[in-house]
C-alpha positions in Angstrom: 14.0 -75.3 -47.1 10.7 -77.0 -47.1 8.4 -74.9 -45.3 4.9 -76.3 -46.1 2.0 -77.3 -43.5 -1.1 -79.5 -44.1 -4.0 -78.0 -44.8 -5.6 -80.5 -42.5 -4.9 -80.0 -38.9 -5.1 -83.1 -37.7 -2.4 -84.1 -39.8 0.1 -81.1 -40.0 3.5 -80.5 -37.8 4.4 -76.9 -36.5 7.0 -74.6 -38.9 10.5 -76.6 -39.0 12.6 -75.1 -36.2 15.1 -73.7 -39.4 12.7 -70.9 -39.6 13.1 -69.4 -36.4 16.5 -70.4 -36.1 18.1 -70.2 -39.5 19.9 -66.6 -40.9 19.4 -67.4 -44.2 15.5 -68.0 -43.4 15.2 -64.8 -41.1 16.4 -62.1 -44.0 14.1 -64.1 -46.6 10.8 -63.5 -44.6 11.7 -59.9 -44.0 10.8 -59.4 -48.1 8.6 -62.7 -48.0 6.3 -61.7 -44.9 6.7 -57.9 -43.8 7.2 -56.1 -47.9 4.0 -57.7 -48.6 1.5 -56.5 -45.9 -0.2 -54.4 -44.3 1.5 -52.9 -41.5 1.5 -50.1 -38.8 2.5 -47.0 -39.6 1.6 -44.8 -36.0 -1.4 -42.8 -34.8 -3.7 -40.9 -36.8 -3.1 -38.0 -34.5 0.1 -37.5 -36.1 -1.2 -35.9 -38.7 -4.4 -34.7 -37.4 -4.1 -31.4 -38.8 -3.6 -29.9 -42.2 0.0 -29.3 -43.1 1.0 -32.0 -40.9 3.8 -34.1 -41.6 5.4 -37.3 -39.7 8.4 -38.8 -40.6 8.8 -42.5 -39.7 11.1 -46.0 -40.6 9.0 -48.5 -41.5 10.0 -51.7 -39.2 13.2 -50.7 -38.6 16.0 -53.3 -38.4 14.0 -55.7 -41.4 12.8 -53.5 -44.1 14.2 -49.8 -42.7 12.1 -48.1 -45.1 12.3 -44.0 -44.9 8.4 -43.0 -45.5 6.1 -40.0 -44.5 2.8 -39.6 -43.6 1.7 -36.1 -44.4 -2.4 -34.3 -44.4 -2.1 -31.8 -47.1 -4.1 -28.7 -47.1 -7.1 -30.1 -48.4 -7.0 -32.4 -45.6 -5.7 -35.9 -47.7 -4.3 -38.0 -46.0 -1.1 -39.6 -47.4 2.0 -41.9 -46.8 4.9 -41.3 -49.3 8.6 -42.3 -49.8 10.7 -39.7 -47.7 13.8 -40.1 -50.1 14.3 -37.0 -52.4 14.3 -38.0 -55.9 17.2 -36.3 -57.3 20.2 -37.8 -55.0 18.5 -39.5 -52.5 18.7 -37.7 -49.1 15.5 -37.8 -46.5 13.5 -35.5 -47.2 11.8 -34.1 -43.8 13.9 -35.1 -40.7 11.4 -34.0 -37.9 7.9 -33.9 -37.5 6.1 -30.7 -37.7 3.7 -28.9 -40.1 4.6 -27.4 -43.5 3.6 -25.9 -46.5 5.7 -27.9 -48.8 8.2 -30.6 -48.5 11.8 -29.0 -49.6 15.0 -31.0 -49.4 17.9 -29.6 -47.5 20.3 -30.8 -49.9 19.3 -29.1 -53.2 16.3 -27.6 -52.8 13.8 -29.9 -54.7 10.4 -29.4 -53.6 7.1 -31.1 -53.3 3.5 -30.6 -52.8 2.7 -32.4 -49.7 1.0 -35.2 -51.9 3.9 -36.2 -52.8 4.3 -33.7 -56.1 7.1 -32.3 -57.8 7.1 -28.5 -57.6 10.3 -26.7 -58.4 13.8 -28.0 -58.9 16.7 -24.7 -59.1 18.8 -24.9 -61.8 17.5 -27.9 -63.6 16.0 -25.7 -66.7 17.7 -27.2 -69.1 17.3 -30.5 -68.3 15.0 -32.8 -71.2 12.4 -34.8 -70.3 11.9 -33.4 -67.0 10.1 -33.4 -64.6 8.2 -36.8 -65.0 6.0 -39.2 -62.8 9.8 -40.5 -61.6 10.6 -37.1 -60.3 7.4 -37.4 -57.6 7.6 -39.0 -54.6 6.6 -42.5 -54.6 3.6 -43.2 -53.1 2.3 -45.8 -50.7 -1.1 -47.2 -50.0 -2.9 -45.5 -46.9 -5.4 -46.6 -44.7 -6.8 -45.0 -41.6 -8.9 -47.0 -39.0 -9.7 -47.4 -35.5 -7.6 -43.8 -35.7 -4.4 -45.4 -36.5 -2.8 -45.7 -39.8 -1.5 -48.3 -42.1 0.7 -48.8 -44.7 1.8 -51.4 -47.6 4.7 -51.7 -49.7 3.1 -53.7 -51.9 -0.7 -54.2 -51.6 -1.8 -57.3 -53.4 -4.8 -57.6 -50.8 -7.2 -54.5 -49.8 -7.0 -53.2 -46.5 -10.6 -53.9 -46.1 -10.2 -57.3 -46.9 -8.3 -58.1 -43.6 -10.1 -56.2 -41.0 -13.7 -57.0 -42.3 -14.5 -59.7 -40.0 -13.4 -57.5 -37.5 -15.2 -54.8 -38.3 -18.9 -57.4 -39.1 -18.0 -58.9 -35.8 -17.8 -55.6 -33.7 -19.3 -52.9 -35.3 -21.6 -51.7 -32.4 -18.5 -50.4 -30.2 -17.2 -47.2 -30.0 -14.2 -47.0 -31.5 -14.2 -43.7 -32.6 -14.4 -42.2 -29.4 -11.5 -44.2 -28.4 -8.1 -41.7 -27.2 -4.3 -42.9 -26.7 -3.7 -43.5 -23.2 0.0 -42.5 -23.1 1.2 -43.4 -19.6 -0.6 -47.4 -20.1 1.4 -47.5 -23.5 5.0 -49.0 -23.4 7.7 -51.5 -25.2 9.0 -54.4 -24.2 12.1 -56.3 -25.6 11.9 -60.2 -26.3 14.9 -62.3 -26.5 12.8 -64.2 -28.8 12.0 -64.5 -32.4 9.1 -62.7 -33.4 7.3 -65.4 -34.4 7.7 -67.2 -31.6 5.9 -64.3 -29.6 2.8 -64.7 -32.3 2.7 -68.4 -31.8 2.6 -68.1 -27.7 -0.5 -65.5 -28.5 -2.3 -67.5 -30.8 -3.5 -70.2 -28.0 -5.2 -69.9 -25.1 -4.2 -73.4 -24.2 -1.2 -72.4 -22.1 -3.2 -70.2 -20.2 -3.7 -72.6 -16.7 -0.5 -73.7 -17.3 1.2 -69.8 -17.5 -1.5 -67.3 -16.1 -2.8 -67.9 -13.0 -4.4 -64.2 -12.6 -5.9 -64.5 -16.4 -6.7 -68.3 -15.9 -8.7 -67.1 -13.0 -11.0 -64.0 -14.7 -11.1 -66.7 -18.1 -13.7 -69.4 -18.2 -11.3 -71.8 -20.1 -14.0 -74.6 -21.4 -15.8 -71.5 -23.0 -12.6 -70.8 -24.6 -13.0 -70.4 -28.3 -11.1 -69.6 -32.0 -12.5 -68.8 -35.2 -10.4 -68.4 -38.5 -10.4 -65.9 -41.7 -8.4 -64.8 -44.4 -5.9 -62.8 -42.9 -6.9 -62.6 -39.5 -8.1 -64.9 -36.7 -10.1 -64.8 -33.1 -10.0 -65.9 -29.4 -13.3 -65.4 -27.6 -12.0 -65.4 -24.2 -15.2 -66.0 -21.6 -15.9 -64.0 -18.2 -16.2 -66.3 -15.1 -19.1 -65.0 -13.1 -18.5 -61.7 -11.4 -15.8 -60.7 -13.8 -15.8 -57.6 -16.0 -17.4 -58.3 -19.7 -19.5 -56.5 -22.5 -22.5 -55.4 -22.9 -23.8 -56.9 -26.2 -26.3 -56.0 -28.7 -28.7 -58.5 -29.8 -27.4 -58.4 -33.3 -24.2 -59.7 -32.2 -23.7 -63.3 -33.1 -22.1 -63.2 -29.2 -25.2 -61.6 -27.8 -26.3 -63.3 -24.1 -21.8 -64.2 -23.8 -20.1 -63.0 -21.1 -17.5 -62.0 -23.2 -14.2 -61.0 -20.8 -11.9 -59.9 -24.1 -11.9 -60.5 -28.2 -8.3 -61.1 -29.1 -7.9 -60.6 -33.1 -4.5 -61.3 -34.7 -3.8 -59.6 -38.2 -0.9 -60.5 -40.4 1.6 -61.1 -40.0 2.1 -58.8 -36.9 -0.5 -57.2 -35.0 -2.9 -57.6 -31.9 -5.8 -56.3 -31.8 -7.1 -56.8 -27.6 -10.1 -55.5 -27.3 -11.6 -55.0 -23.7 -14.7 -53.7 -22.3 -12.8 -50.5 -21.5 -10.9 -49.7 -24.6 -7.8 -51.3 -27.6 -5.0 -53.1 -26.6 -2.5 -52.8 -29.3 0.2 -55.1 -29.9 2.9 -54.5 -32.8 5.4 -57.4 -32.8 8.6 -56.5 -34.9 11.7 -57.9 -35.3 14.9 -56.4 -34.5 16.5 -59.7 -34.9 16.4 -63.5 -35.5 15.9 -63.9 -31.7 15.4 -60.9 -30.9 11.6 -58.5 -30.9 10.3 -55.5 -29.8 6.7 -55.6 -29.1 5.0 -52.4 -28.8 1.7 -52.0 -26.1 -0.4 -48.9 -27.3 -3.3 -48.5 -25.2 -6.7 -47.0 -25.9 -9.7 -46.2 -23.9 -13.2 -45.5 -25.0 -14.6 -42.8 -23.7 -16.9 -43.3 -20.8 -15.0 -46.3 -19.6 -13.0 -46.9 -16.3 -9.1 -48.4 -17.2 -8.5 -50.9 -14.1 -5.1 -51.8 -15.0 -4.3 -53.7 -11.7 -7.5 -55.9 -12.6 -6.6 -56.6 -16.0 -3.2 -57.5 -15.4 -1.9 -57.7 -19.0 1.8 -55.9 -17.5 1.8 -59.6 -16.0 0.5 -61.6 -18.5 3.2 -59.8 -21.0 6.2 -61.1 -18.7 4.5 -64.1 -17.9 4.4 -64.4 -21.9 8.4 -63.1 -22.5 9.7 -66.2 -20.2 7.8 -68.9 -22.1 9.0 -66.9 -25.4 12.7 -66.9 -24.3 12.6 -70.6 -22.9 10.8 -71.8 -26.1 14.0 -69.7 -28.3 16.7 -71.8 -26.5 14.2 -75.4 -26.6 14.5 -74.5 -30.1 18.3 -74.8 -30.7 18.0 -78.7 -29.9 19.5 -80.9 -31.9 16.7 -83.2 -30.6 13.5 -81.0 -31.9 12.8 -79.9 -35.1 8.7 -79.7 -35.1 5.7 -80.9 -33.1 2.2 -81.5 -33.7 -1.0 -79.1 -33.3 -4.1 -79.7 -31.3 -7.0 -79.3 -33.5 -9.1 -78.0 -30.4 -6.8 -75.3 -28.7 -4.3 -74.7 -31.5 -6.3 -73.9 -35.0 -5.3 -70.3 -34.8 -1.0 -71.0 -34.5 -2.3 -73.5 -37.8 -3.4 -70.6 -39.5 -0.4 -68.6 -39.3 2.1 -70.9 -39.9 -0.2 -71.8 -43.4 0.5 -68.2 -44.2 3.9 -68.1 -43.4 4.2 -71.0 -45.7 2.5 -69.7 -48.2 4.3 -66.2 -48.0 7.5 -68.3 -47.8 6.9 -70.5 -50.8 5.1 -67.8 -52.9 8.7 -65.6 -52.8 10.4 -68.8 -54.8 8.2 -68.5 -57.7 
């Protein structure tokens, strides 16, 4: 299936509707997309101290990979396969702290890096151990104190979050703590892309969010576009809540009401005057997602969640989601056209979904 979009967007059509809707399609991008980036892998404070350990699946239901994130005793960080490597059982079931990993099955342990240590009754055994005997490890990075992982890192971490990190590097984040009882999940009967093409405009907003559409100064409404990641500047009416920026900011003397980052393929990055909305779309099925809201508050800040609204934006956002899955099915639609003004940013990510796509034929 041809898959390709125009470089130019004043000449391109959306993804064909066979992406979102095709069975074949939806278990190609799970190795096409998700095996090749950078995703989520939970909150630094998992592991926040030594001996630490944290079992997870990454993305669950596509690529339902066992992996732990452990912080050995010289305080490394590290993400490993949890899958022992003599027969193949998990490794560490519950999260905890630990002098060494040992598996329940035969007793094969590791160094929490990851290391082979002992093995019982494998003495006579040739060739042995060897780097195949270790646990395999994964590319780790920590930032904003959360952590992230790749199965296969062809791009540097640092790559994709730089603009993110030129464009705001004056905020606080590190004094930024998880705000448990504003963090929650939501389930979409939707395909996850879907969800990440309704985020990527702000053009729906009048027509969707009257609260938002009210706080948002939509003519100020802008995008900008990198590598791997993209922007919306949402602007402040007068009165409403905004930053307080530095003169060295490129925004400085903006009312700036929110900075909305998209990384690929999955994540939101909503970034208030208060604190971090995080987003993590995944997908649990062709047309269906779970998005997860963490939220994060910088110290010093007041959280006015009745003011922001974004429990009502999110529903507001699952019905257009769930009536754009069954528009989909029509016999009668199979692609539209973008508008270069409000829609650059859905552009760029269905030109890396093609490119993901068509690079996994080669």
């Amino acid at each position: 299936m041809d898959f390709s979009i125009h470089k130019n967007i004043k000449e391109s059509h959306t993804l064909h509707t066979d992406f979102y809707t095709s069975d074949a399609v939806y278990e190609k991008a799970k190795e096409a997309i998700f095996a090749n980036s950078w995703l989520y892998a939970g909150d630094s404070s998992y592991i926040a101290d030594k001996g630490s350990v944290h079992p997870f699946t990454l993305l669950k239901h596509v690529l339902d990979e066992p992996l732990l994130l452990t912080r050995d005793l010289d305080g490394q960080a590290h993400c490993m396969s949890n899958v022992c490597t003599h027969r193949g059982k998990v490794i560490v079931e519950e999260a905890g702290k630990k002098q060494m990993l040992s598996c329940g099955y035969h007793g094969r342990c590791f160094r929490l890096d990851g290391k082979y240590k002992s093995m019982p009754e494998f003495n006579d055994v040739v060739n042995f151990p060897s780097k195949a005997d270790d646990l395999h490890p994964l590319a780790l990075e920590e930032w904003l104190g959360l952590c992230f992982t790749n199965l296969n890192p062809s791009v540097p971490f640092s790559t994709v979050i730089k603009p993110i990190q030129d464009r705001l590097h004056w905020l606080p984040f590190d004094t930024m703590s998880y705000i448990e009882e504003k963090s929650t999940d939501y389930i979409v009967n939707g395909h996850w892309a879907l969800y990440c093409d309704n985020y990527l405009e702000g053009f729906h907003v009048p027509f969707v969010h009257a609260g938002l559409n009210d706080a948002l100064a939509f003519d100020e409404y802008a995008y900008e576009t990198h590598e791997y990641c993209n922007l919306q500047l949402g602007v402040a009416k007068e009165g409403e809540p905004c930053f307080d920026i530095p003169k060295d900011s490129p925004d400085h003397g903006r009312n700036i009401y929110a900075y909305y980052y998209w990384v690929w393929p999955n994540m939101m990055f909503n970034i208030y005057p208060w604190g971090l909305s995080l987003n993590i779309i995944e997908p649990v099925a062709k047309d269906l997602t779970l998005v997860k809201f963490r939220t994060y508050q910088f110290e010093g800040t007041e959280f006015d969640w009745t003011a922001n609204q974004i429990d009502i934006t999110e529903l507001e956002d699952e019905a257009v989601v769930e009536s754009v899955q069954e528009g989909i099915k029509s016999r009668f639609y199979n692609a539209g056209r973008f508008s270069p003004k409000m829609e650059s940013c859905v552009h760029h990510f269905h030109g890396l979904v093609s490119d993901a796509m068509r690079q996994s034929d080669v």
